[in-house]
Z-matrix of the N, CA and C atoms (Angstrom, degrees):
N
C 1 1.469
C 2 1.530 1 109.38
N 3 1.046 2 120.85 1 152.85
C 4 1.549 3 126.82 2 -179.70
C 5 1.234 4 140.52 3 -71.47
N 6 1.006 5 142.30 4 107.63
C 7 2.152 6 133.89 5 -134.12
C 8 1.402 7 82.68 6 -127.28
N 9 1.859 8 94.95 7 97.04
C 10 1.787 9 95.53 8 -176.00
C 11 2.004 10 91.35 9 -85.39
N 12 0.763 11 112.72 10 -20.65
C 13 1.641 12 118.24 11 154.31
C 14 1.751 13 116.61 12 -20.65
N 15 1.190 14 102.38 13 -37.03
C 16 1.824 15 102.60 14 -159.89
C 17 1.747 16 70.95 15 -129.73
N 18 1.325 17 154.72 16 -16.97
C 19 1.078 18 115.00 17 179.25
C 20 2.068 19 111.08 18 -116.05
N 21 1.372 20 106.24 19 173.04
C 22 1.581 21 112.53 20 -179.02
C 23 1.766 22 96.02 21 -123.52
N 24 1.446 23 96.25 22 -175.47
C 25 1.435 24 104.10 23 167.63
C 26 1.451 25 119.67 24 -67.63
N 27 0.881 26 101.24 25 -34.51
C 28 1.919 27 116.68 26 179.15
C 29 1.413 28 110.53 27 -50.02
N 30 1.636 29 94.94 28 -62.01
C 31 1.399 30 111.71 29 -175.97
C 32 1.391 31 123.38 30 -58.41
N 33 1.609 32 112.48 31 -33.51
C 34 1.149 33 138.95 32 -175.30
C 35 1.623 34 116.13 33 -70.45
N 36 1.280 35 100.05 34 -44.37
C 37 1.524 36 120.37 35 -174.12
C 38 1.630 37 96.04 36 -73.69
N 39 1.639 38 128.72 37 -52.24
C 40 1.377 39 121.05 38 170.64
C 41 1.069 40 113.31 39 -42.99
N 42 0.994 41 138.40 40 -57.67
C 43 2.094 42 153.80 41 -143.21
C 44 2.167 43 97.06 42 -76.23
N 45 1.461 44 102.43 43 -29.13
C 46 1.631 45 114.12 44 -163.01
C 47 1.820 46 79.74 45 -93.62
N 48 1.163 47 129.18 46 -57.63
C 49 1.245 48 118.76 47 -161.92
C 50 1.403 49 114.95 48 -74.49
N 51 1.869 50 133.49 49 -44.64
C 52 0.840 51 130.13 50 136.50
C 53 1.839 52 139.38 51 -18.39
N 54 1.236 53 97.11 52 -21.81
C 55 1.567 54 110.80 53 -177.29
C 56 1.685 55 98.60 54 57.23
N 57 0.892 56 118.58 55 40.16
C 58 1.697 57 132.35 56 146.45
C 59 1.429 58 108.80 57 -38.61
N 60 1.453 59 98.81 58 -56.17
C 61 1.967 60 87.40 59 -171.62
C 62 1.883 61 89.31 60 -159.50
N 63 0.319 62 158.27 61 -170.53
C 64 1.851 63 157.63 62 177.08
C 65 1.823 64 114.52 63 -109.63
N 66 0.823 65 100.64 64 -174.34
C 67 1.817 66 107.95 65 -177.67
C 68 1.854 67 106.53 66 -78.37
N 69 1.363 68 99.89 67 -33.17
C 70 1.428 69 126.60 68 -154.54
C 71 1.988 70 84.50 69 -80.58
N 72 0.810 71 90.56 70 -55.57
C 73 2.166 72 95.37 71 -155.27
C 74 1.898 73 87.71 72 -71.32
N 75 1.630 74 124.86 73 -26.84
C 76 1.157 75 128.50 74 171.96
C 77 1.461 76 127.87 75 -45.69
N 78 1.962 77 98.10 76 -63.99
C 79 1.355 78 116.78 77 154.08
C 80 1.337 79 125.05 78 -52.33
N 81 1.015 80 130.89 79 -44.45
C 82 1.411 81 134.56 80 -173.08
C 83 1.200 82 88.35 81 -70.64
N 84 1.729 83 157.92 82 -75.73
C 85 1.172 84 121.33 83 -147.86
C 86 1.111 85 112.58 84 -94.68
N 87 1.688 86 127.55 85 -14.41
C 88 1.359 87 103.37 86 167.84
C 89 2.020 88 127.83 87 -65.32
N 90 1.565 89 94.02 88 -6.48
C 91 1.718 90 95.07 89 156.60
C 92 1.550 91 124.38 90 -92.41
N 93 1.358 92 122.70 91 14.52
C 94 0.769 93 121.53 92 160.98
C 95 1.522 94 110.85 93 -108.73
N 96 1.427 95 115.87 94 -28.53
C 97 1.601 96 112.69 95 167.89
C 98 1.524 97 105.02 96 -47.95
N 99 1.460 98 119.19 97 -76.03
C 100 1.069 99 117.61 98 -178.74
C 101 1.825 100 123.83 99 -38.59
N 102 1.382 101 130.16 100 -40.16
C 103 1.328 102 121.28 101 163.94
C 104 1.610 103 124.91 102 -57.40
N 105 1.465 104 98.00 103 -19.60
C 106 1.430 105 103.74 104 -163.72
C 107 2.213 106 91.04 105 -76.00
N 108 1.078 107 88.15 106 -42.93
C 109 1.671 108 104.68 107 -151.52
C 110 1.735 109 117.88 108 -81.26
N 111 1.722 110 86.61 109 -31.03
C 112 1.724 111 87.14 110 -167.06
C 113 1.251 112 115.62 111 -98.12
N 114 1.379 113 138.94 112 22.15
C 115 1.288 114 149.40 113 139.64
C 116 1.237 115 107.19 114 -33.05
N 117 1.849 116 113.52 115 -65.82
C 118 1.628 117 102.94 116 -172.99
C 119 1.126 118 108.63 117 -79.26
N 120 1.794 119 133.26 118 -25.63
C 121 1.516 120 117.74 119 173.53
C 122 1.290 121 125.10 120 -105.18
N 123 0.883 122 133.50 121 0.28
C 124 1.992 123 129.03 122 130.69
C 125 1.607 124 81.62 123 75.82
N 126 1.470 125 120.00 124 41.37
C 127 1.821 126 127.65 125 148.54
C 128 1.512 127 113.49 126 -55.37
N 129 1.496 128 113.71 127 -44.03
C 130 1.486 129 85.05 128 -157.15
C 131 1.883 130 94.77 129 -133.25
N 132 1.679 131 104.56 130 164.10
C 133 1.389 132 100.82 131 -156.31
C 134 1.527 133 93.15 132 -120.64
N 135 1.479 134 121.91 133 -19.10
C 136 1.575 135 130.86 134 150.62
C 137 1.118 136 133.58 135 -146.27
N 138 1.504 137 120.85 136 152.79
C 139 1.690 138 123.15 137 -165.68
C 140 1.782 139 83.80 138 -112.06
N 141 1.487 140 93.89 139 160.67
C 142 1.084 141 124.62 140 176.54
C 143 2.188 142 118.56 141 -130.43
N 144 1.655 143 97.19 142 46.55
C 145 1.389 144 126.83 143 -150.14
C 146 1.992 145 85.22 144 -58.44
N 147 1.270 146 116.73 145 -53.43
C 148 1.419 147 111.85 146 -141.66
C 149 1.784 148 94.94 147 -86.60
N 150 0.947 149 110.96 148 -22.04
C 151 1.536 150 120.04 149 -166.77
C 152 1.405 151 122.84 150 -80.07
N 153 1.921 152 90.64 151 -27.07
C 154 1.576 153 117.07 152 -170.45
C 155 1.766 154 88.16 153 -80.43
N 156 1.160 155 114.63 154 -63.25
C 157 1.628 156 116.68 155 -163.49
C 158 1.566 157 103.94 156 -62.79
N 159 0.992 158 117.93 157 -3.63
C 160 1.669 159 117.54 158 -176.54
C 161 1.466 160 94.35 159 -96.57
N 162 1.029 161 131.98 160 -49.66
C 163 1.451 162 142.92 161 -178.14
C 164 1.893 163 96.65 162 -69.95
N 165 0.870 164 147.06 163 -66.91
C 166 1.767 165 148.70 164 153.41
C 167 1.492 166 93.81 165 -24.38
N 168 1.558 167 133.15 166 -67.07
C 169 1.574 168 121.18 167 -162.10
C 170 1.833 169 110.28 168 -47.93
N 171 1.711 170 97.76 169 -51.49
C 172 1.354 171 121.45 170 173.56
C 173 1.611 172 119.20 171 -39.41
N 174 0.939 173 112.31 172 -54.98
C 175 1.294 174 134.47 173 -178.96
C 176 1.243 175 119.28 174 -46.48
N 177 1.991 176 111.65 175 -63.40
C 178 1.253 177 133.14 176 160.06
C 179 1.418 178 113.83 177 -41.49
N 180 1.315 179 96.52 178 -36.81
C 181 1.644 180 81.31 179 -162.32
C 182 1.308 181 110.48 180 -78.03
N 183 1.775 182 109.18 181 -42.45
C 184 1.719 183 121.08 182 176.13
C 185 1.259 184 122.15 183 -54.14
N 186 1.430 185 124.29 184 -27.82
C 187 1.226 186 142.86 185 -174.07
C 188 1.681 187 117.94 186 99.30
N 189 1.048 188 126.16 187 168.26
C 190 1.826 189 128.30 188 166.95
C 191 1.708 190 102.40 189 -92.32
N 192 1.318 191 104.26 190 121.03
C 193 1.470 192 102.42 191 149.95
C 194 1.670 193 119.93 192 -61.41
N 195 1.240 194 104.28 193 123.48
C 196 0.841 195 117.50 194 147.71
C 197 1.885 196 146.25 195 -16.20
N 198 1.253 197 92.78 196 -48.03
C 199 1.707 198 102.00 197 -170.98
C 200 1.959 199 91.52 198 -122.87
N 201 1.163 200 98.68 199 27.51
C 202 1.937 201 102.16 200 166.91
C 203 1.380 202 122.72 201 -121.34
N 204 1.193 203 81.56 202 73.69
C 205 1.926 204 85.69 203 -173.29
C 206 1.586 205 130.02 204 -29.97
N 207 1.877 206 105.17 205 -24.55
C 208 1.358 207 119.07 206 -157.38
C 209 1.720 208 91.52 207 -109.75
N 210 1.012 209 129.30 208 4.94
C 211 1.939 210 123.29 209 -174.80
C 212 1.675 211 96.76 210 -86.09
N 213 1.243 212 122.21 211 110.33
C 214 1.465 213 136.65 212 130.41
C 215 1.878 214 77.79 213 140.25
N 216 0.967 215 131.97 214 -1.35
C 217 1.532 216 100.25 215 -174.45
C 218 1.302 217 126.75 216 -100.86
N 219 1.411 218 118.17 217 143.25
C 220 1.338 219 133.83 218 -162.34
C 221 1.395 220 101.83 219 -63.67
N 222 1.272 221 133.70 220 136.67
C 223 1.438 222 159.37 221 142.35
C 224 0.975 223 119.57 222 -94.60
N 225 1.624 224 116.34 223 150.90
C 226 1.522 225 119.45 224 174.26
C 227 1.582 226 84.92 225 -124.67
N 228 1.435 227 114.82 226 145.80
C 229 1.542 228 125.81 227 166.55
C 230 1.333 229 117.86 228 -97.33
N 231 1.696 230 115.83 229 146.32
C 232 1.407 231 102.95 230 174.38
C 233 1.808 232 87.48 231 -97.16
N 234 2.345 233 87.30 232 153.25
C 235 1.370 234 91.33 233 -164.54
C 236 1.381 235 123.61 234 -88.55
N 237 1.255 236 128.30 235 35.63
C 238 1.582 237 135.10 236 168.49
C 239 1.659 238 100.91 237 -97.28
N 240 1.700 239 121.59 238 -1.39
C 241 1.297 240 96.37 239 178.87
C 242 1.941 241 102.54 240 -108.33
N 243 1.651 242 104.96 241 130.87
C 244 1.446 243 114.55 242 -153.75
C 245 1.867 244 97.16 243 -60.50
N 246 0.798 245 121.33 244 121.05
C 247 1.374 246 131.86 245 175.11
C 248 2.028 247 137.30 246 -111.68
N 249 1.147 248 95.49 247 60.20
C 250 1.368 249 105.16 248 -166.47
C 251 1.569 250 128.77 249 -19.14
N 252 1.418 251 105.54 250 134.78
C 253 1.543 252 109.83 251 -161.25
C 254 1.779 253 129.40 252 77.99
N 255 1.313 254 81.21 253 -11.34
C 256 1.721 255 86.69 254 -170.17
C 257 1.859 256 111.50 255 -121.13
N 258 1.100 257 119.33 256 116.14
C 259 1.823 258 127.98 257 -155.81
C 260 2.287 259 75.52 258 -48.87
N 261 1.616 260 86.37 259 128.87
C 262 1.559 261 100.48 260 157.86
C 263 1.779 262 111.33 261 -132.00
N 264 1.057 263 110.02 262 101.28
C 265 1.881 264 131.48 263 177.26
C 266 1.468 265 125.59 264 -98.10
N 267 1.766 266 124.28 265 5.19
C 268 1.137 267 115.33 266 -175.46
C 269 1.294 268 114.74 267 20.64
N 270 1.005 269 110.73 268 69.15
C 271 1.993 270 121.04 269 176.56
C 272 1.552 271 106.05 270 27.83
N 273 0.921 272 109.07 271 45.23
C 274 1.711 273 111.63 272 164.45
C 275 1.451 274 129.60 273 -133.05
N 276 1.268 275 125.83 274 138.22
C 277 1.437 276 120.61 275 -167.40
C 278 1.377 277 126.47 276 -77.04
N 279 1.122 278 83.23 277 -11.09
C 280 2.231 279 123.05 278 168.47
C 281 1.183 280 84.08 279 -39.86
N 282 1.785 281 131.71 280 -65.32
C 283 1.449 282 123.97 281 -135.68
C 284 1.339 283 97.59 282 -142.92
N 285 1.459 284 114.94 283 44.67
C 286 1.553 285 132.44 284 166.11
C 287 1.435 286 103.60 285 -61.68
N 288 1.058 287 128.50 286 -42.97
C 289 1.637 288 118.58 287 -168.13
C 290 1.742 289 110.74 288 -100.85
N 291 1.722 290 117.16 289 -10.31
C 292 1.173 291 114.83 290 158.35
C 293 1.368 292 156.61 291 -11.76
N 294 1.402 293 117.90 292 61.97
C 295 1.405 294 108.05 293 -152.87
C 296 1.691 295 99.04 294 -114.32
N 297 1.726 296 110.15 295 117.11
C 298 1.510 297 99.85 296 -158.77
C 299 1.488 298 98.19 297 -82.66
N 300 1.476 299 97.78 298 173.05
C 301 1.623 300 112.54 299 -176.30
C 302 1.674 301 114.16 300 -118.04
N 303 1.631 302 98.97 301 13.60
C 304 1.407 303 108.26 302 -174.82
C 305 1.734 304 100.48 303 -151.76
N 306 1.410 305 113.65 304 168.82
C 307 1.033 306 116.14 305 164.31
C 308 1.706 307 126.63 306 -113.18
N 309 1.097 308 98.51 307 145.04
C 310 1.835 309 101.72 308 165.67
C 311 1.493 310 114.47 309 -48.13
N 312 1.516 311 128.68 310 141.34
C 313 1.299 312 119.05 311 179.44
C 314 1.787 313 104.69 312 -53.60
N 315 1.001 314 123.75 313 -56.79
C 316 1.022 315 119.83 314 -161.38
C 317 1.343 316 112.17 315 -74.48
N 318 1.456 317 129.50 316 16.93
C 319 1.361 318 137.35 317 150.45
C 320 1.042 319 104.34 318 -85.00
N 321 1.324 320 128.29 319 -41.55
C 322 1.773 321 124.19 320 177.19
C 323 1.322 322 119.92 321 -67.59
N 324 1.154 323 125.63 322 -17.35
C 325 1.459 324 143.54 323 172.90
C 326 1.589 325 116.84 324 -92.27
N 327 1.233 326 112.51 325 -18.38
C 328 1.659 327 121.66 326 156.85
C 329 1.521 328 87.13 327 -93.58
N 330 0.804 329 130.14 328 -102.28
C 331 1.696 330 122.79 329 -152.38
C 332 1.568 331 104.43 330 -25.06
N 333 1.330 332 148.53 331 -58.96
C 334 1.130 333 144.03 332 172.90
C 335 1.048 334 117.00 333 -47.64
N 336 1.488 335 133.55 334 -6.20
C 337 1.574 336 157.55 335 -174.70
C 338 1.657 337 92.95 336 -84.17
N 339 1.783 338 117.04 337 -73.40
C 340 1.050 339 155.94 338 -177.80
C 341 1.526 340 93.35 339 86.05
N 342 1.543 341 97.51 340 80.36
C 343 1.474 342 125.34 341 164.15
C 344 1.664 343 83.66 342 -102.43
N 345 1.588 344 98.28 343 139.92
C 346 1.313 345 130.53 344 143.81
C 347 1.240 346 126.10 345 -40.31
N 348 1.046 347 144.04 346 133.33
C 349 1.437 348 142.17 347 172.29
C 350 1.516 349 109.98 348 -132.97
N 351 1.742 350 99.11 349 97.50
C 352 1.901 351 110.94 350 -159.20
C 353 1.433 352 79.88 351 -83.05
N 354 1.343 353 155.38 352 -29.60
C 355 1.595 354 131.21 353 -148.13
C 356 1.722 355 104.58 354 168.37
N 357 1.744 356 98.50 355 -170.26
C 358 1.603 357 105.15 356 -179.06
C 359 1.379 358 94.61 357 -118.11
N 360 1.589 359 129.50 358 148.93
C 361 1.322 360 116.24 359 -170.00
C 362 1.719 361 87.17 360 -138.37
N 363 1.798 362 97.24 361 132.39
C 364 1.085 363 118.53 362 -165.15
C 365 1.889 364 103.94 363 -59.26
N 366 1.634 365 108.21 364 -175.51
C 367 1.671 366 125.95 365 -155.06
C 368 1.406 367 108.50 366 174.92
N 369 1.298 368 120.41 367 149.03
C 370 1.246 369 127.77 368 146.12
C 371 1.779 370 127.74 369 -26.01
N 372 1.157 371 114.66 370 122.63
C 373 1.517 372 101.96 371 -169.00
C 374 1.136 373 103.46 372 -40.99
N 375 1.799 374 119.58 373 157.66
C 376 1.706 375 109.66 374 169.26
C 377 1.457 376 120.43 375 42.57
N 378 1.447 377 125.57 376 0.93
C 379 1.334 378 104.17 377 -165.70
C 380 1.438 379 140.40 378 99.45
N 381 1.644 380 104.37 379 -21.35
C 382 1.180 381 105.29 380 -161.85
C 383 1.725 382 93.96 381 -130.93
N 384 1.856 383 86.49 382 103.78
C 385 0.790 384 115.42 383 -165.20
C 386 2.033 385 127.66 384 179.58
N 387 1.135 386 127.77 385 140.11
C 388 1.831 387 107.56 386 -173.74
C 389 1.590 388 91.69 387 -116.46
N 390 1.153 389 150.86 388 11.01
C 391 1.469 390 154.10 389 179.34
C 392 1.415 391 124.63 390 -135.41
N 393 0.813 392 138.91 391 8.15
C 394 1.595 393 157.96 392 -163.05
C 395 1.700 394 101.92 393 33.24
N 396 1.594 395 114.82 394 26.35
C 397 1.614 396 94.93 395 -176.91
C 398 1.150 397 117.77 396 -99.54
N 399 1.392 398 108.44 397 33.39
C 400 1.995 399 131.44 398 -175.24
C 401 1.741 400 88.53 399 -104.27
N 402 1.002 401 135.99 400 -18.55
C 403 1.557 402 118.27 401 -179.76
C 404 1.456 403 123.11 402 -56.55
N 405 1.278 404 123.68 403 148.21
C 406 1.258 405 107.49 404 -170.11
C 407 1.096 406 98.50 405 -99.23
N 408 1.237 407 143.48 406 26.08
C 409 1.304 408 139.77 407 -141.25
C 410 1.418 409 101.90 408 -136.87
N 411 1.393 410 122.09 409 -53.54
C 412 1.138 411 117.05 410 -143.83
C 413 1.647 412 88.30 411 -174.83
N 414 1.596 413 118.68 412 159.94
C 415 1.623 414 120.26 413 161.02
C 416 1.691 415 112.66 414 -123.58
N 417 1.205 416 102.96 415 101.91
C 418 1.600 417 103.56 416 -169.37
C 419 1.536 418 100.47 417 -67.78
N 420 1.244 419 96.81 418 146.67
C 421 1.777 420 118.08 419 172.92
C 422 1.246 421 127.36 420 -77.71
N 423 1.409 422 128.94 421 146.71
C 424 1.503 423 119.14 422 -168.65
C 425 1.954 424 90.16 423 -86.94
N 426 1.765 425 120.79 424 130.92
C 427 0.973 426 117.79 425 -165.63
C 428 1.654 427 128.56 426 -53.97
N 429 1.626 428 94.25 427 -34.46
C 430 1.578 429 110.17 428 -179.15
C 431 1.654 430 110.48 429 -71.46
N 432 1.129 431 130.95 430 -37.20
C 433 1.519 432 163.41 431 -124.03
C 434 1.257 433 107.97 432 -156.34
N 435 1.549 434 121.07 433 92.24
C 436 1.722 435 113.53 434 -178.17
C 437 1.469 436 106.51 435 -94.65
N 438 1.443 437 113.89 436 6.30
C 439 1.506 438 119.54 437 154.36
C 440 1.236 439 131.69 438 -109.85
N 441 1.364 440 103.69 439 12.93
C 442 1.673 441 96.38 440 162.39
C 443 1.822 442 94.14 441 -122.63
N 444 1.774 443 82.23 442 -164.08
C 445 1.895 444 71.25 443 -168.25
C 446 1.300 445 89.38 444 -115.02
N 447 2.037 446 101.04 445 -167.87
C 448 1.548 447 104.23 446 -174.35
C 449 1.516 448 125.18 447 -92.18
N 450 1.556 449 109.85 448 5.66
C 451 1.590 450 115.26 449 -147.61
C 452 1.730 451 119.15 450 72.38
N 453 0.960 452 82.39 451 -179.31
C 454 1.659 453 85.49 452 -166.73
C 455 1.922 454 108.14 453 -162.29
N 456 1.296 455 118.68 454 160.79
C 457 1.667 456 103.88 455 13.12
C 458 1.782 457 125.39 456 -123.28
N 459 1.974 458 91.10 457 20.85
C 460 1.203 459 90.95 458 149.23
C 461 1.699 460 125.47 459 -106.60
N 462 1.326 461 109.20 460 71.64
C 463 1.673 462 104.71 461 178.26
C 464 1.402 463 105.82 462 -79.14
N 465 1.109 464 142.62 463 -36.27
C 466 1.542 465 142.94 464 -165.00
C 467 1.980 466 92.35 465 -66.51
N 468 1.427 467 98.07 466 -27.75
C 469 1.780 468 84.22 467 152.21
C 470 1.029 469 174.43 468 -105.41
N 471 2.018 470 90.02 469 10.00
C 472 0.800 471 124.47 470 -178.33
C 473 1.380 472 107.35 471 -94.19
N 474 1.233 473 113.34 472 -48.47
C 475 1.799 474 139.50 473 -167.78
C 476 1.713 475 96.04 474 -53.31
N 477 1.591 476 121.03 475 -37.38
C 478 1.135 477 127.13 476 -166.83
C 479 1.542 478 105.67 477 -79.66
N 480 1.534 479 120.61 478 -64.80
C 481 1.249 480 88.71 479 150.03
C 482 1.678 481 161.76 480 -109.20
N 483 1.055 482 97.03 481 58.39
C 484 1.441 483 129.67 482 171.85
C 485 1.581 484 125.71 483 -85.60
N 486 1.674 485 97.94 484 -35.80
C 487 1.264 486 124.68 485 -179.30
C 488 1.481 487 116.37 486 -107.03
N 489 1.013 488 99.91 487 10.52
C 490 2.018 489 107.13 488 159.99
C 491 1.572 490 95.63 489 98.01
N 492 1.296 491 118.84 490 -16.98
C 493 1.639 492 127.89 491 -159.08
C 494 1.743 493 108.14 492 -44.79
N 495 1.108 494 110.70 493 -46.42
C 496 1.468 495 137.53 494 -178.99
C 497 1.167 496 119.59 495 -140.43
N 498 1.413 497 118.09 496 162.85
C 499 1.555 498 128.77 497 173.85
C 500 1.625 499 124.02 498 -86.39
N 501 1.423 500 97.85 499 -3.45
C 502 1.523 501 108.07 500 -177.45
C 503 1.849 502 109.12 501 166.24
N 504 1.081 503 120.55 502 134.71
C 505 1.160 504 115.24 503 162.28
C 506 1.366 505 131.18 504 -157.90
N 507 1.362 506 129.45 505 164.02
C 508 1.613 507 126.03 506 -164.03
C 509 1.143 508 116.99 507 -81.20
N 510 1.605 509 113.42 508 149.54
C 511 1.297 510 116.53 509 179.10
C 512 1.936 511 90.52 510 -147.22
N 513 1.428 512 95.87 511 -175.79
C 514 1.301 513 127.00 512 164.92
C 515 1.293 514 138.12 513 -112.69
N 516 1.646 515 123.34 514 164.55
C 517 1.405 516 118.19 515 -176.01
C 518 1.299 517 125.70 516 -174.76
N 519 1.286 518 111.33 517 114.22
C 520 1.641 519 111.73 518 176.04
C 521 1.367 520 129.04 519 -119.72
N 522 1.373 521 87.13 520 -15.54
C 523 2.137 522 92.69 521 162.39
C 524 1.157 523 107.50 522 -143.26
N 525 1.510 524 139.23 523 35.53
C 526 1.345 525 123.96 524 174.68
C 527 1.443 526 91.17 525 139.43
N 528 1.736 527 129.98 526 -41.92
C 529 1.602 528 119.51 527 -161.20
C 530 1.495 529 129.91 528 -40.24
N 531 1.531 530 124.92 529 8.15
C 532 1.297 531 108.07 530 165.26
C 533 1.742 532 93.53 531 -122.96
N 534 1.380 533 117.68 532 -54.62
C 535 0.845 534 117.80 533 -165.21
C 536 1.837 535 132.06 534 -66.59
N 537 1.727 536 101.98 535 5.28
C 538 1.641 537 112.47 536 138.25
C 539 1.484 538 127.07 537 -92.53
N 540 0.875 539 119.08 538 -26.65
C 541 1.470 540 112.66 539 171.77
C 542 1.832 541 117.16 540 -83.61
N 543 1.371 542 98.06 541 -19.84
C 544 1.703 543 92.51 542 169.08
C 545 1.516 544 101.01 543 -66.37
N 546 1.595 545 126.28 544 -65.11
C 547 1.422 546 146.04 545 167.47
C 548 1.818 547 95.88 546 -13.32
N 549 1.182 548 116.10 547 -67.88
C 550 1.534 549 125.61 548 -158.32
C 551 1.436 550 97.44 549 -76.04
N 552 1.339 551 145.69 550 -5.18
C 553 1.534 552 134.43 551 -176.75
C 554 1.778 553 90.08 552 -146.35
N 555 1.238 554 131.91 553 37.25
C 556 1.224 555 141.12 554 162.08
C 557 1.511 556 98.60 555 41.57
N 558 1.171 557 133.30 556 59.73
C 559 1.491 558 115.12 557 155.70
C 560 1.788 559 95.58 558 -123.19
N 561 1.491 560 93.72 559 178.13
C 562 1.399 561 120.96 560 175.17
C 563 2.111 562 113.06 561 -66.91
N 564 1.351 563 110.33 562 116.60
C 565 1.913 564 101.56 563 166.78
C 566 1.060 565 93.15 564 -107.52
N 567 1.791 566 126.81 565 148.89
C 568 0.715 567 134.77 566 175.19
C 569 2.028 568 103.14 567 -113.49
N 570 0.866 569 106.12 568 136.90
C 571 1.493 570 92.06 569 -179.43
C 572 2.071 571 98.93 570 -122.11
N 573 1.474 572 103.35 571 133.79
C 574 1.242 573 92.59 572 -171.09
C 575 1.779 574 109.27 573 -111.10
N 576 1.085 575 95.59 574 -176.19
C 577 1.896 576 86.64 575 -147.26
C 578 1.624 577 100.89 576 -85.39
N 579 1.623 578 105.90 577 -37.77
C 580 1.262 579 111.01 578 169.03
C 581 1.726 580 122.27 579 -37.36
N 582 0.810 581 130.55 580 -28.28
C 583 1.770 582 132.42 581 176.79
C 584 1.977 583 110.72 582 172.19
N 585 1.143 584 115.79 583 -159.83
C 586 1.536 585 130.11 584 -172.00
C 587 1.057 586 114.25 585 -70.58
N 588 1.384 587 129.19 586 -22.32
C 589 1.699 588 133.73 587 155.08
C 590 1.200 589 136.26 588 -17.63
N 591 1.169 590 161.45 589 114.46
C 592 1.060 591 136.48 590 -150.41
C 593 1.909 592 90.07 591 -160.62
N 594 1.448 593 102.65 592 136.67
C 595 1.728 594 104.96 593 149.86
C 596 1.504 595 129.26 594 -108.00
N 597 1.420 596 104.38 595 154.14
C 598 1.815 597 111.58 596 -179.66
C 599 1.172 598 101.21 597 -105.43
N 600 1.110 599 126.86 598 133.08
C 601 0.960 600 142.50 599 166.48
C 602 1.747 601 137.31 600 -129.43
């Protein structure tokens, strides 16, 4: 199984280009990391299992660029960003049956990456929220601490990778939302300058 623990993107991106292990055997166990793990931290509120390995088969076959650090690796999304084909509900029951027909720019800018997209990773309803225990969905766990929480109100993206779930994944932010819940499950937020986007890492 995959110990995103001992690995980075760097590392990750060598191991895919090397033919270490393929995009395909990548995906496959980081969906099984995640089944194994997220019972106790209740990160993510949907997978995107069949779509991801079709996109991994693809991959294999085309090859990894070389100078793309981000081609074959699994992501988890936080779910306020609209993600086509795949139910997006910002933890609300408002938009339980939500299934967009377009993408967020910055889904088109990961897909042109050919980042993986393992799932939707839970949040504060709408956002508004510093603990994610506004979801209607679910109350994600702080990863270290399954009794405290993760921050908010993207913790379901932080918690995810915090908890080995993934190697990195997106969130959002307009007063603090990634960069307390990275703080509260000790990983790295990156907030990028271009807009509210932000990666965990």
């Amino acid at each position: 199984m995959v110990n995103y623990f001992s690995e980075d993107l760097t590392s990750l991106h060598q191991g895919l280009v090397n033919k270490d292990f393929s995009v395909e055997e990548l995906t496959k166990q980081t969906f099984a990391t995640i089944k194994e793990r997220d019972e106790k931290v209740e990160a993510f509120l949907a997978l995107n299992e069949d779509k991801a390995l079709a996109k991994a088969r693809q991959l294999d076959q085309d090859g990894i660029d070389v100078n793309n650090v981000l081609a074959g690796i699994p992501m988890g999304i936080k779910d306020n960003i609209v993600t086509e084909g795949l139910t997006t509900t910002a933890a609300s029951k408002m938009l339980a049956n939500f299934n967009p027909i377009y993408n967020a720019t910055v889904m088109d800018k990961l897909n042109a990456q050919d980042v993986i997209t393992v799932g939707k990773l839970n949040m504060d309803e709408f956002a508004m929220g510093g603990s994610t225990e506004t979801s209607a969905f679910k109350q994600t766990k702080n990863a270290w601490d399954q009794t405290k929480v993760p921050g908010g109100s993207s913790g379901g993206s932080a918690a995810a990778v915090a908890s080995g779930q993934v190697v990195a994944s997106l969130g959002s932010d307009t007063g603090g939302s990634i960069r307390q819940p990275a703080a509260y499950n000790g990983i790295v937020g990156v907030k990028l300058l271009t807009g509210g986007y932000h990666v965990l890492v």
